[in-house]
C-alpha positions in Angstrom: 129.2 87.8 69.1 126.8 90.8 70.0 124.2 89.7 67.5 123.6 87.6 64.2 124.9 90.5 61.6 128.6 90.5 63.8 128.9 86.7 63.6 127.7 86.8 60.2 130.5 88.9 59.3 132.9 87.4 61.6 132.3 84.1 59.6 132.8 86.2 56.0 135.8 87.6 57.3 137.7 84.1 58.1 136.0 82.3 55.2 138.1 85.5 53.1 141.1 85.0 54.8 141.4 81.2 54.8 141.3 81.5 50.7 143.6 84.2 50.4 146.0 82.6 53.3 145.6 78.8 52.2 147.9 79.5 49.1 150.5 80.9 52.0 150.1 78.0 54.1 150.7 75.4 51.4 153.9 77.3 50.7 155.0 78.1 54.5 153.4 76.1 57.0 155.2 78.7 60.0 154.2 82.2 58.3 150.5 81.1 57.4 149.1 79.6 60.5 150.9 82.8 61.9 148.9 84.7 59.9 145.9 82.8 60.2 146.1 83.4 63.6 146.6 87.2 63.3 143.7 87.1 60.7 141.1 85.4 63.1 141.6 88.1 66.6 141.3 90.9 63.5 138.0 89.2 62.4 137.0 88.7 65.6 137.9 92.8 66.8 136.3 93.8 63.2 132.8 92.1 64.0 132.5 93.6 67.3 132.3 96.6 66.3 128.9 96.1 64.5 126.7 96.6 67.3 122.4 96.2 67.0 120.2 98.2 69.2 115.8 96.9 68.8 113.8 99.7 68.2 112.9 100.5 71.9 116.6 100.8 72.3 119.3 103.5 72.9 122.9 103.1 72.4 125.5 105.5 74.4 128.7 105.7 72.8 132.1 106.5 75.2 134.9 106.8 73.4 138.0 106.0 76.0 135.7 106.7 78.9 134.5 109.8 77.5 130.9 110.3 76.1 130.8 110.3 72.7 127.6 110.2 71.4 123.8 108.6 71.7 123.1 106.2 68.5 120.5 103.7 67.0 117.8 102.2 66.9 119.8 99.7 63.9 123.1 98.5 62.7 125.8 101.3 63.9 129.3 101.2 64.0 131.8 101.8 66.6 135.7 101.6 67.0 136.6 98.1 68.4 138.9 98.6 71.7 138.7 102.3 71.9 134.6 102.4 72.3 132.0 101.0 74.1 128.4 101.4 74.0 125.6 100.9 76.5 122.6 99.8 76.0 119.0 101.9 77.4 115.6 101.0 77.6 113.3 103.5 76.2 110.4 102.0 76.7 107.9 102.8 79.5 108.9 100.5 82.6 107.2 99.1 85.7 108.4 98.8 88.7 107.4 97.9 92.5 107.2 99.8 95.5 107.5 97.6 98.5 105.0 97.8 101.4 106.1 100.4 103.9 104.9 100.9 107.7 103.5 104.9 107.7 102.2 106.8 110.0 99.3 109.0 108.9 98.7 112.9 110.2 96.1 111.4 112.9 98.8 108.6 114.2 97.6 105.5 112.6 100.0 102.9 111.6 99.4 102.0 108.5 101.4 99.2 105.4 101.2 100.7 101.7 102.2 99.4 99.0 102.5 100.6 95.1 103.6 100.7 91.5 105.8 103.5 89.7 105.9 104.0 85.9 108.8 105.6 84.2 110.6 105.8 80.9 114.1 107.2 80.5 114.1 110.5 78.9 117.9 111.4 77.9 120.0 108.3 77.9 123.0 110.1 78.6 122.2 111.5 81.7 120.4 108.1 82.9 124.1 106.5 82.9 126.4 109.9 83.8 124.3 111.4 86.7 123.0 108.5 88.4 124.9 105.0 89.1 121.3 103.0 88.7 118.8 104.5 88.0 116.1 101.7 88.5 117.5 101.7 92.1 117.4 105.1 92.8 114.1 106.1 91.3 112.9 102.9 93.6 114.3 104.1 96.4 113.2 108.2 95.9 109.3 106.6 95.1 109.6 105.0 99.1 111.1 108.2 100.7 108.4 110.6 98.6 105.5 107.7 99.8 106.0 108.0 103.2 106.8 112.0 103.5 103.3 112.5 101.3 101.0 109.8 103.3 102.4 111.4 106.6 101.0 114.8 106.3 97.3 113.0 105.5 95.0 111.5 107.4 93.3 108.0 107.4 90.3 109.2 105.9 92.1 111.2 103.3 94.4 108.5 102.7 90.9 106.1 102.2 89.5 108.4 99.9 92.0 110.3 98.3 94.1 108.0 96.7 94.5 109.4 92.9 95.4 112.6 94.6 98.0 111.1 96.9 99.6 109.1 93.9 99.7 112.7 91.7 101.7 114.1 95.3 104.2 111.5 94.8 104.4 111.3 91.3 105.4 115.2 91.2 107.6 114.4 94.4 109.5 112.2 92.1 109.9 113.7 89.0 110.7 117.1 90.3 114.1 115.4 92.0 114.8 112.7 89.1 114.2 114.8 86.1 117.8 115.8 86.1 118.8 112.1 86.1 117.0 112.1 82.3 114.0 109.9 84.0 110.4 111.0 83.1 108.0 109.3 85.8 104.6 108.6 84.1 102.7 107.5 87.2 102.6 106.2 90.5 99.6 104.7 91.6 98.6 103.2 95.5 98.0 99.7 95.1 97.7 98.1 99.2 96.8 100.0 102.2 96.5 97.6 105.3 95.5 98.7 108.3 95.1 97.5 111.9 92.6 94.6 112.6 91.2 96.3 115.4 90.6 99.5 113.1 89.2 97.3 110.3 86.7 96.3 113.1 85.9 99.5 114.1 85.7 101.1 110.6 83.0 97.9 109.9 80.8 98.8 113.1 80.6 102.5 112.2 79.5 101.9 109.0 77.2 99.4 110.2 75.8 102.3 112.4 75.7 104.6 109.6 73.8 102.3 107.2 71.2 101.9 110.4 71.0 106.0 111.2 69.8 106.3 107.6 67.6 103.6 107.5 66.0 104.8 110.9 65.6 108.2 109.4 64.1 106.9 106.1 61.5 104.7 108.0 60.6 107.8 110.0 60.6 110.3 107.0 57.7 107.5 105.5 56.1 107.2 108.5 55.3 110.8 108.2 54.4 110.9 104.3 51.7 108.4 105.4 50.7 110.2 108.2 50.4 113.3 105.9 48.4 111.7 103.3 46.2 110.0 105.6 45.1 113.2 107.4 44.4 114.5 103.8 42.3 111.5 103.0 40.6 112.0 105.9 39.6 115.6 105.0 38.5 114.6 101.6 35.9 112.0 102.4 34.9 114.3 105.5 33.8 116.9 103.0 32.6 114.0 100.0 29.0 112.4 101.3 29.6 109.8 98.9 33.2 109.2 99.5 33.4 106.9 102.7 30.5 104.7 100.9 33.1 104.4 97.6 36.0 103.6 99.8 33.8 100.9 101.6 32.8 99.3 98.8 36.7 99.1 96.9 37.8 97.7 100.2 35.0 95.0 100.0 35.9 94.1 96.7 39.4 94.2 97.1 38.9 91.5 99.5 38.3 89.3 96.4 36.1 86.6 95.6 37.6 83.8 97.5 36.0 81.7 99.3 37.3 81.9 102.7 37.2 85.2 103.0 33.0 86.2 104.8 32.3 89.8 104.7 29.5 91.2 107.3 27.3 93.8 107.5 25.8 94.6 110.7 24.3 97.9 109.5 23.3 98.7 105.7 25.7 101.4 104.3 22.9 103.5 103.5 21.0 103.4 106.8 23.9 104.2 108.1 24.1 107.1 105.6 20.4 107.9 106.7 21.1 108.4 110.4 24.0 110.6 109.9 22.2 112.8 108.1 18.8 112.6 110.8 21.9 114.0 113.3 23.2 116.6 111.2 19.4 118.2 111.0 18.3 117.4 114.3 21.6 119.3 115.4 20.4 122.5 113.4 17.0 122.0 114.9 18.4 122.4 118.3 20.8 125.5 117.1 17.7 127.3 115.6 14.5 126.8 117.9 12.8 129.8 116.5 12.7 128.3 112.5 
């Protein structure tokens, strides 16, 4: 039976007939297991015609090879021997695309590999217009990967990859949508490349990360030097200011113990004589004063 309601029913059906034939058999032996017989292929023929399709489910009718009509989700009816019904998936399905050897726009040989999502659209034209569909959507997802991912190259196909899967996805769908196949997505899952161009890939970004670090040590080194030259200016033009800085670098030596700080000459003195220079050298540029 094609489900629990047909054998249920195929059971009601012979329990029927073996009360209403027992009465027959105890009075002719020949005609009631003849008709018992009889009674149990009509049971039988009756019951499948009760079909079941789940919820996610689609029933196509043909009626002697002809279609009929699209039924279900539920109990439905059709004529035993003269109809048939096929079953579709509605329901979104998944399926694989094996790895294929491309060749990108820039020559580079390259193994991808992804997934396709679809859901069938029109159950009718799923079964009329295309012999499988899973196999023929499969097989129009390879042909569209490999046209897109040749007209890219590597570093598009790196970086690009929602795009590329969008190229294929509207490959697909624009070919298949006549087949009653809606294609929800196709995304790149694998791309494996060369050894040799995995190495080279690693040592130019190994270069890269040390171009930028280079120019960030320089781009500090001249900060500092900028800053410094300012410092400079500022105590230049503060009497007071080299004296401060002295002093906060003396006690940022802190008070340990190993640490001996010495003083050849006083601060101040030292103060003292700078400014003895500054006025003998105005003494010398104005004699006559």
């Amino acid at each position: 039976m094609n489900n629990p309601i047909s054998g249920l029913i195929f059971f009601t059906l012979l329990i029927v007939g073996f009360v209403i034939g027992a009465p027959i058999f105890m009075a002719n032996q020949g005609l009631g297991g003849l008709l018992g017989t009889l009674w149990f292929f009509i049971s039988m023929v009756i019951a499948s015609g009760v079909q079941m399709a789940a919820q996610w489910e689609k029933g196509v009718v043909f009626q002697l090879g002809k279609f009929s009509r699209i039924t279900g989700p539920g109990l439905f009816f059709i004529i035993p021997v003269i109809e048939e019904v096929r079953k579709i998936d509605m329901r979104v399905l998944t399926m694989d695309i094996p790895s294929q050897q491309v060749i990108t726009k820039d020559n580079v040989p390259v193994k991808i590999n992804g997934v396709i999502f679809f859901k069938v659209d029109d159950p009718a034209n799923a079964i009329i217009k295309v012999q499988d569909y899973r196999y023929a959507i499969a097989q129009y997802a390879q042909t569209s990967l490999r046209d897109v991912i040749g007209q890219m190259s590597l570093d598009q196909l790196l970086t690009e990859r929602e795009e590329i899967g969008k190229k294929i996805e509207a490959n697909v769908e624009k070919d298949t949508e006549a087949w009653g196949l809606e294609v929800t997505g196709i995304r790149i899952q694998d791309i494996d490349m060369p050894e040799e161009l995995k190495k080279m890939m690693s040592r130019q970004a190994s270069a890269e990360r040390e171009k930028r670090a280079t120019i960030t040590k320089a781009e500090g080194d001249r900060d500092a030097a900028a800053n410094l030259a300012l410092a400079a200016r500022t105590m230049a033009e503060s009497p007071g200011a080299m004296q401060l800085r002295t002093l906060q670098t003396i006690d940022g030596l802190g008070p340990t113990a190993s640490n001996t700080v010495v003083l050849a000459v006083p601060v101040n003195i030292m103060d003292a004589i700078d400014q003895l220079a500054k006025l003998g050298k105005n003494v010398k540029q104005n004699p006559a004063a």
